[in-house]
TIDREN-385713 format. One record per residue (C-alpha): residue number from 0; x, y, z. Coordinates in steps of 0.001 Angstrom, whole numbers, plus 500000, padded with zeros to 6 digits. Each point is the difference from the previous one (the first is absolute). Example, Ala and Ser with C-alpha at 12.3 -4.5 7.8 and 13.67 -1.06 7.14 Angstrom:
# TIDREN-385713
(0, (512300, 495500, 507800))
(1, (501370, 503440, 499340))
***
This chain:
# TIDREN-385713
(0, (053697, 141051, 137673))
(1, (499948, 503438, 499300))
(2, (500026, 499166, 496160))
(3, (497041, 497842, 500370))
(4, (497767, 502927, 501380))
(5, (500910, 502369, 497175))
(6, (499226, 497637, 496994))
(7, (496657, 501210, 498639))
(8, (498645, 503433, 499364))
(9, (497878, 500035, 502503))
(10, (502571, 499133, 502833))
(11, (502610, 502618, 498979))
(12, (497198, 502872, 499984))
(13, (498603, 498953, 503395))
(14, (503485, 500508, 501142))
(15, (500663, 503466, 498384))
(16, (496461, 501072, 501603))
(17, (501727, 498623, 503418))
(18, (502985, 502662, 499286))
(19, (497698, 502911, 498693))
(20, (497750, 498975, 503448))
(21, (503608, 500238, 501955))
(22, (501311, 503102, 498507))
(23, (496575, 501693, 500432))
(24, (500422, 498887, 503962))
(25, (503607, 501670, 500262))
(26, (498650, 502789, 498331))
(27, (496584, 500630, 502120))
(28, (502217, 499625, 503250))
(29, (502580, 502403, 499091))
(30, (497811, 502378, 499475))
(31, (498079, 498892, 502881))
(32, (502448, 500518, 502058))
(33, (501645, 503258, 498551))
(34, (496188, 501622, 500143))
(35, (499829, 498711, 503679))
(36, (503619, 501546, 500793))
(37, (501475, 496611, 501070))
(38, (502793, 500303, 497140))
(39, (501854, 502740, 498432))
(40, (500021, 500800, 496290))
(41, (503598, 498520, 499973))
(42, (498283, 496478, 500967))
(43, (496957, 500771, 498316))
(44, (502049, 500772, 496729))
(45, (502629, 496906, 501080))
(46, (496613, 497428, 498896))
(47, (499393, 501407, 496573))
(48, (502622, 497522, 498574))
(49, (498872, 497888, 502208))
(50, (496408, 500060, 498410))
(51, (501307, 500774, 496440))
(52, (502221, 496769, 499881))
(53, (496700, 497814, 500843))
(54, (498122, 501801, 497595))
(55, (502983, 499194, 497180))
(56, (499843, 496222, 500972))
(57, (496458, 499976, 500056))
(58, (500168, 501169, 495671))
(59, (502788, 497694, 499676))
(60, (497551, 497278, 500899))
(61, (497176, 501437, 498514))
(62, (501917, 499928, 496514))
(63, (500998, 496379, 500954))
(64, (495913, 499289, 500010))
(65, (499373, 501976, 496432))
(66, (503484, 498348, 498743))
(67, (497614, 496227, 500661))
(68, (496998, 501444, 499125))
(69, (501147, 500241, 496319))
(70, (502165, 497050, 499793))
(71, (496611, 497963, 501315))
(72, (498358, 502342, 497059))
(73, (502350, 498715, 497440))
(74, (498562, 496939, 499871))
(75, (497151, 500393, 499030))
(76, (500970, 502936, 497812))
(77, (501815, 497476, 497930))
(78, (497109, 497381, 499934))
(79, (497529, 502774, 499193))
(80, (502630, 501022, 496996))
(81, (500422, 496225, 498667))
(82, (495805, 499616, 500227))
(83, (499792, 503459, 497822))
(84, (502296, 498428, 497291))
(85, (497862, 496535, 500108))
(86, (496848, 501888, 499251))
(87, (501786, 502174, 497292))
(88, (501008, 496955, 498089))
(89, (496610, 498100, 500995))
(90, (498487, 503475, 497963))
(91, (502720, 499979, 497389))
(92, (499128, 496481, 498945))
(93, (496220, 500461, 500424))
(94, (500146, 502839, 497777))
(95, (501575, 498190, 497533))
(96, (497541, 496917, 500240))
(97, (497324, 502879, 499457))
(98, (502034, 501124, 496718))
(99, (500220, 496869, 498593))
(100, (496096, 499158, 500748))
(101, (499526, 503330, 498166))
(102, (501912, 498921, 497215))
(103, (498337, 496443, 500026))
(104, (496519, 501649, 499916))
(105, (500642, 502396, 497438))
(106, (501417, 497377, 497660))
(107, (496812, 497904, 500338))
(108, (497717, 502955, 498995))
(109, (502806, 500556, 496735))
(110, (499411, 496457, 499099))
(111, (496072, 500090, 500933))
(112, (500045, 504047, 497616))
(113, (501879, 497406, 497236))
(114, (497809, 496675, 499658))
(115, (497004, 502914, 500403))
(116, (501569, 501849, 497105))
(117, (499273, 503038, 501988))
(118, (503012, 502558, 498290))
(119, (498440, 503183, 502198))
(120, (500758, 497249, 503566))
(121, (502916, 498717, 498822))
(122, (501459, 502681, 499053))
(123, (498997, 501517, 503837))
(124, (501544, 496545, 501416))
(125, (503076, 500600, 498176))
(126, (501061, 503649, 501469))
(127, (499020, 499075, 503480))
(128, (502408, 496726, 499777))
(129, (502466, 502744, 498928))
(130, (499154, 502084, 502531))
(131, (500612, 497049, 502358))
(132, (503115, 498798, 498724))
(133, (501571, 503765, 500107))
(134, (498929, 500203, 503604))
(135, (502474, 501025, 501947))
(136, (498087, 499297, 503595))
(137, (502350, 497370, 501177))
(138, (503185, 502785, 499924))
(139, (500510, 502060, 502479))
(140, (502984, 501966, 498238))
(141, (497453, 500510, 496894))
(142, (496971, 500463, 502382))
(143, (501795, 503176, 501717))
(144, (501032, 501554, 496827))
(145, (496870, 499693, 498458))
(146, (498335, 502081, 502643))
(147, (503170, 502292, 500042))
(148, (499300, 500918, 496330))
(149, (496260, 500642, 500958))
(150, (500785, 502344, 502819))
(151, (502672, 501554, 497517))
(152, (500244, 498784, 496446))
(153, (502692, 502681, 499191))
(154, (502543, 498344, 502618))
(155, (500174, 496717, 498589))
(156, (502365, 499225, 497899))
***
């Protein structure tokens, strides 16, 4: 029965509040009683373990309650994790969609600079398909180093 109380969070702290609320009790009539000269220090000092040993089971359960607070937080941890690497590949493919658009586009305007016999356009078509086929974008690895070497060109090998 006892196991079935102490199964959530929720339960277990309500219970260590219960000890903290008990060990405050000892505590306020010891020195209740001490102040009031119905004890001696002897019995006064004779509850300190008393109060100190509800107080101890009273953190025992409260790190019970944090101990399910992050296993319940794990779950969704890991969910939150798997939707962060959906979206990175969703990005990772969309960018390369976007590349290959880019590429499409640029070889229509080559082929529109050629049957236009336009040297000056297709010779502007040209380097930016170059440009676009030496992109890098897609790379992480290449990505990082590129912006290494601006920060620092004489650190890159």
């Amino acid at each position: 029965m006892a196991k079935q109380i102490l199964e959530t969070a929720e339960s277990v702290q309500a219970a260590a509040d219960q000890f903290v609320a008990c060990a405050d009790d000892v505590g306020k009539r010891a020195k209740a009683g001490f102040d009031a000269g119905d004890i001696s220090i002897e019995e006064f000092i004779a509850q300190v373990p008393e109060e100190l040993r509800l107080r101890g089971q009273a953190m025992v359960l409260y790190s019970k309650a944090i101990d399910y607070v992050l296993t319940d937080a794990q779950l969704p941890q890991a969910e939150l994790d798997q939707a962060i690497a959906e979206a990175r590949a969703k990005i990772a493919t969309i960018k390369q969609v976007r590349k290959a658009i880019e590429i499409f586009a640029g070889v229509v305007v080559l082929a529109a600079a050629i049957v236009a016999r336009d040297a000056n356009g297709t010779v502007k078509a040209t380097k930016a398909l170059a440009k676009l086929a030496k992109s890098d974008e897609h790379k992480p690895a290449a990505k990082a180093a590129a912006k290494k070497a601006k920060k620092d060109p004489k650190t890159v090998a």
